[in-house]
Chimera marker file (.cmm) of the C-alpha trace (Angstrom):
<marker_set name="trace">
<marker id="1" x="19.182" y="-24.575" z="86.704" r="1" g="1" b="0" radius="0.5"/>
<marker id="2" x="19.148" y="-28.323" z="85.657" r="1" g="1" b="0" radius="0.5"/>
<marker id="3" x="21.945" y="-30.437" z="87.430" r="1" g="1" b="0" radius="0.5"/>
<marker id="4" x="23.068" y="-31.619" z="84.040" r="1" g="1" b="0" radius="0.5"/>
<marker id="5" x="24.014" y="-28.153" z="83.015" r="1" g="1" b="0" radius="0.5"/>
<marker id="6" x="25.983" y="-27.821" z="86.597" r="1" g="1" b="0" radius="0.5"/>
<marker id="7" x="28.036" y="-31.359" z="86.155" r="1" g="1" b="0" radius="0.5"/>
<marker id="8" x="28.563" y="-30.243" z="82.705" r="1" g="1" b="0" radius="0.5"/>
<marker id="9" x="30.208" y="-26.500" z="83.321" r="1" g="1" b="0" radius="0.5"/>
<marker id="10" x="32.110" y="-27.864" z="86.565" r="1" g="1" b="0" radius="0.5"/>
<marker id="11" x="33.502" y="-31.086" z="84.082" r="1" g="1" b="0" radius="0.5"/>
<marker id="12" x="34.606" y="-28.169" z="81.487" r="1" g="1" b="0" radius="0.5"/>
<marker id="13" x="36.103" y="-25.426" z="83.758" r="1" g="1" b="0" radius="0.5"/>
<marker id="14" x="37.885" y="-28.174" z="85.931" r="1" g="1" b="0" radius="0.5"/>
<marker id="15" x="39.899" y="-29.442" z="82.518" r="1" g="1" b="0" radius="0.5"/>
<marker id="16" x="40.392" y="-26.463" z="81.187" r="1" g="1" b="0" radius="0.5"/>
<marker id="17" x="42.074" y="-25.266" z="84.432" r="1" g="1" b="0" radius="0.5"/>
<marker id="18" x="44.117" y="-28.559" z="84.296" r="1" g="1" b="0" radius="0.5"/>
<marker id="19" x="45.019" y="-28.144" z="80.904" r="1" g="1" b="0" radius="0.5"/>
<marker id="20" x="46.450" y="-24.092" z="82.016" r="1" g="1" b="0" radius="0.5"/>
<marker id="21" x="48.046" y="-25.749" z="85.095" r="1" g="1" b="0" radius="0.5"/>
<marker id="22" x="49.990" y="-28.525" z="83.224" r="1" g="1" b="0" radius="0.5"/>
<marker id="23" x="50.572" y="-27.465" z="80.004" r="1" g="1" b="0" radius="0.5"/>
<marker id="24" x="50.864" y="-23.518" z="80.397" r="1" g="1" b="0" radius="0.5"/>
<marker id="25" x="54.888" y="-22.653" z="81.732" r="1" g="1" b="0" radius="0.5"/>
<marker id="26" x="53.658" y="-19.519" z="84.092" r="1" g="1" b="0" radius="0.5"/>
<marker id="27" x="55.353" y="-19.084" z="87.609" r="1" g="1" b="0" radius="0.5"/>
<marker id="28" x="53.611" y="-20.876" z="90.113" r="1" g="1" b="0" radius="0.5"/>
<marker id="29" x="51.830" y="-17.353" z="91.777" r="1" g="1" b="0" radius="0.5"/>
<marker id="30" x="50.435" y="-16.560" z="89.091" r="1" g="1" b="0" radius="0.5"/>
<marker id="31" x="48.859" y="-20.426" z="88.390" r="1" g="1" b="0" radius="0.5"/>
<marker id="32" x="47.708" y="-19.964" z="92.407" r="1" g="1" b="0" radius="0.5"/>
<marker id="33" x="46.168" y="-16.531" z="91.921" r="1" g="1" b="0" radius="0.5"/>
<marker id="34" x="44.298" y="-17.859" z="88.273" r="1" g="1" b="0" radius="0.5"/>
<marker id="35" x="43.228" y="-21.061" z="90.403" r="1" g="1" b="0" radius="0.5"/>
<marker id="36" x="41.743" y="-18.608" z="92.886" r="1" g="1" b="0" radius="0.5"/>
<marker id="37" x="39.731" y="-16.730" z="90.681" r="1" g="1" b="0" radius="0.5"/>
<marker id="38" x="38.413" y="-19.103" z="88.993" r="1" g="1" b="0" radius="0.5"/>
<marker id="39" x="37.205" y="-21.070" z="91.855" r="1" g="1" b="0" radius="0.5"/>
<marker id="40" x="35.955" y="-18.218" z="93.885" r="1" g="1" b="0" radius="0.5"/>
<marker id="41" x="34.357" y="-17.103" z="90.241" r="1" g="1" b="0" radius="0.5"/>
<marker id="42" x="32.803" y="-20.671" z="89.813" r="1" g="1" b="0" radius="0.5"/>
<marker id="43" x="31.255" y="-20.444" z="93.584" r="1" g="1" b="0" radius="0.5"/>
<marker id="44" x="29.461" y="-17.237" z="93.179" r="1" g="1" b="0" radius="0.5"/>
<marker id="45" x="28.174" y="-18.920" z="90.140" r="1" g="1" b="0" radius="0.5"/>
<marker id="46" x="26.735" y="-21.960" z="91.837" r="1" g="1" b="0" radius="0.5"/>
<marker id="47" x="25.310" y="-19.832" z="94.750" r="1" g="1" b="0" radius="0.5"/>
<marker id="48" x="23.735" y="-17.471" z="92.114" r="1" g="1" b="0" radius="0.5"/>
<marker id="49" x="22.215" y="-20.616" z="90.168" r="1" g="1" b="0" radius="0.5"/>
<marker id="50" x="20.800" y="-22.454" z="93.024" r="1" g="1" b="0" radius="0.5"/>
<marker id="51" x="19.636" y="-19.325" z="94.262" r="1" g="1" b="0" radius="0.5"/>
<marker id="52" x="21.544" y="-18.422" z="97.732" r="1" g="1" b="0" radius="0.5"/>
<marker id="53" x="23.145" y="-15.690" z="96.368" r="1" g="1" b="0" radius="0.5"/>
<marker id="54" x="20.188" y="-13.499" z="95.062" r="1" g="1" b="0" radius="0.5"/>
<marker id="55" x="21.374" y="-10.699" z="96.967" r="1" g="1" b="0" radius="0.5"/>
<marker id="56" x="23.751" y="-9.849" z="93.345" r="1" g="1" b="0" radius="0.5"/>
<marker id="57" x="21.002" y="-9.332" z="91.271" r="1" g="1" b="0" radius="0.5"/>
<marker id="58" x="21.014" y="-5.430" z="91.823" r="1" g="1" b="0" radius="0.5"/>
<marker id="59" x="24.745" y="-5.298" z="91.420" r="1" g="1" b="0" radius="0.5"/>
<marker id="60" x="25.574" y="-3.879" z="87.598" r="1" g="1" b="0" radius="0.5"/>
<marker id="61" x="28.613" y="-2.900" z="86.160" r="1" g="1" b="0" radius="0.5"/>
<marker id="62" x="28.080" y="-0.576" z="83.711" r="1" g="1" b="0" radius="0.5"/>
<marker id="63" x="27.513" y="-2.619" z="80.753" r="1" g="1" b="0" radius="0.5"/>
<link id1="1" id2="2" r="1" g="1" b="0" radius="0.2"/>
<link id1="2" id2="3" r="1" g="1" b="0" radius="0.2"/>
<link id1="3" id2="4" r="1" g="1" b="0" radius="0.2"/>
<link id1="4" id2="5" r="1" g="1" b="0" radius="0.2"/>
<link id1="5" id2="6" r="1" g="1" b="0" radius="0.2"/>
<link id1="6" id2="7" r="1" g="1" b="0" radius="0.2"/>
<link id1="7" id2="8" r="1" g="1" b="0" radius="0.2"/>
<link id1="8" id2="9" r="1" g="1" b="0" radius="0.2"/>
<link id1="9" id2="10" r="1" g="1" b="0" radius="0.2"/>
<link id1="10" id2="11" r="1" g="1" b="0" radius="0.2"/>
<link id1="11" id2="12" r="1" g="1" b="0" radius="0.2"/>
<link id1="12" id2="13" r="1" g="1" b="0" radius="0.2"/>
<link id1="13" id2="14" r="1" g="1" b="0" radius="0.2"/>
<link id1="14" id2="15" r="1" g="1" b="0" radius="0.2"/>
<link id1="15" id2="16" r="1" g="1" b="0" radius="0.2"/>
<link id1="16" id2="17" r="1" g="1" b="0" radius="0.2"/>
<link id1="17" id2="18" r="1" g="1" b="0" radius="0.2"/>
<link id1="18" id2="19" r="1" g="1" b="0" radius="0.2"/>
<link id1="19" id2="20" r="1" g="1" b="0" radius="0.2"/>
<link id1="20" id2="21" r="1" g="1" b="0" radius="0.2"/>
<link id1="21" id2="22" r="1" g="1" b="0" radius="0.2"/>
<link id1="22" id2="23" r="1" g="1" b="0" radius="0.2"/>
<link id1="23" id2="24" r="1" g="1" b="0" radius="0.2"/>
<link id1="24" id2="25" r="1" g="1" b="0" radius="0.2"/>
<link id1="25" id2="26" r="1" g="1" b="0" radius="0.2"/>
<link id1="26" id2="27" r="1" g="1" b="0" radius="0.2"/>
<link id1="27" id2="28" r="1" g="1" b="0" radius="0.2"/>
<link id1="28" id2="29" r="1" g="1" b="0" radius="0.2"/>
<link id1="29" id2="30" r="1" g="1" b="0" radius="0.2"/>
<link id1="30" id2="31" r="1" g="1" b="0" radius="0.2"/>
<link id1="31" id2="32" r="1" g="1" b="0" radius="0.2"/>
<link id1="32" id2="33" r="1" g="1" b="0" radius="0.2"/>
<link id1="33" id2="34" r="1" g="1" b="0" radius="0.2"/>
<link id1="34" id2="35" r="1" g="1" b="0" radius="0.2"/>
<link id1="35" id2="36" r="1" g="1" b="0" radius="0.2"/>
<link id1="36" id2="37" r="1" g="1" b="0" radius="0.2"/>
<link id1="37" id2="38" r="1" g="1" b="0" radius="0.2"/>
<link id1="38" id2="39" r="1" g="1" b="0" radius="0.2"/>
<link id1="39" id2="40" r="1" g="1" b="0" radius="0.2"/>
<link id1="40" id2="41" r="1" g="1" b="0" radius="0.2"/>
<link id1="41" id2="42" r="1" g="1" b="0" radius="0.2"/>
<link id1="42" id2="43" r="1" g="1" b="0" radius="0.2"/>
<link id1="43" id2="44" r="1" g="1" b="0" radius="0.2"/>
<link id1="44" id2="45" r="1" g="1" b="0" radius="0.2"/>
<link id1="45" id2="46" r="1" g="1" b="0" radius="0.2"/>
<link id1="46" id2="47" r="1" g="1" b="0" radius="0.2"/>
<link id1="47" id2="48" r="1" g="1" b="0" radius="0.2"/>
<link id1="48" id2="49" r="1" g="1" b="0" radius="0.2"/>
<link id1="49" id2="50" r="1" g="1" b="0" radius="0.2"/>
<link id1="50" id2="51" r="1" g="1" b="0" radius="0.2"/>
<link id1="51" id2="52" r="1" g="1" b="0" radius="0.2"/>
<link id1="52" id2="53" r="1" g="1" b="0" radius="0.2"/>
<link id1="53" id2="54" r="1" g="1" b="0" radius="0.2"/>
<link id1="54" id2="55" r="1" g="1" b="0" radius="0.2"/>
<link id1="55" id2="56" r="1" g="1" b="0" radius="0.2"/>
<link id1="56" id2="57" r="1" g="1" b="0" radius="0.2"/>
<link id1="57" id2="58" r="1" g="1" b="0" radius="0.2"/>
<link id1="58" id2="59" r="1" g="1" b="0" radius="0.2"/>
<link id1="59" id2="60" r="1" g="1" b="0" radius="0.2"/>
<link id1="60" id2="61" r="1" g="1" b="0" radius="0.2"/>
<link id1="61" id2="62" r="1" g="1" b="0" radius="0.2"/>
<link id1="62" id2="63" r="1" g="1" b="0" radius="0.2"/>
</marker_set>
């Protein structure tokens, strides 16, 4: 995965989830659970890319 494509998808999902957190009226715990996913979901990403986290590649959900 070219580092580019990284800097570029972190750039996006970081102002996007600025953009929900400042302009977005939700109650604060459920801003704090959406911030969790979406960094825990943009982790397993990055693990996945760079290749530490093969061990997912087995794991299907049906679709």
């Amino acid at each position: 995965m070219p580092l580019i494509n990284i800097i570029v998808v972190l750039i996006v999902v970081g102002f996007l989830l600025w953009l929900i957190n400042n302009y977005m009226p939700m109650d604060g715990k459920i801003k704090a659970i959406l911030n969790a996913l979406v960094v825990i979901t943009v982790v397993l990403w990055l693990l996945r890319g760079l290749g530490l986290l093969s061990s997912f590649d087995s794991i299907h959900l049906g679709f």
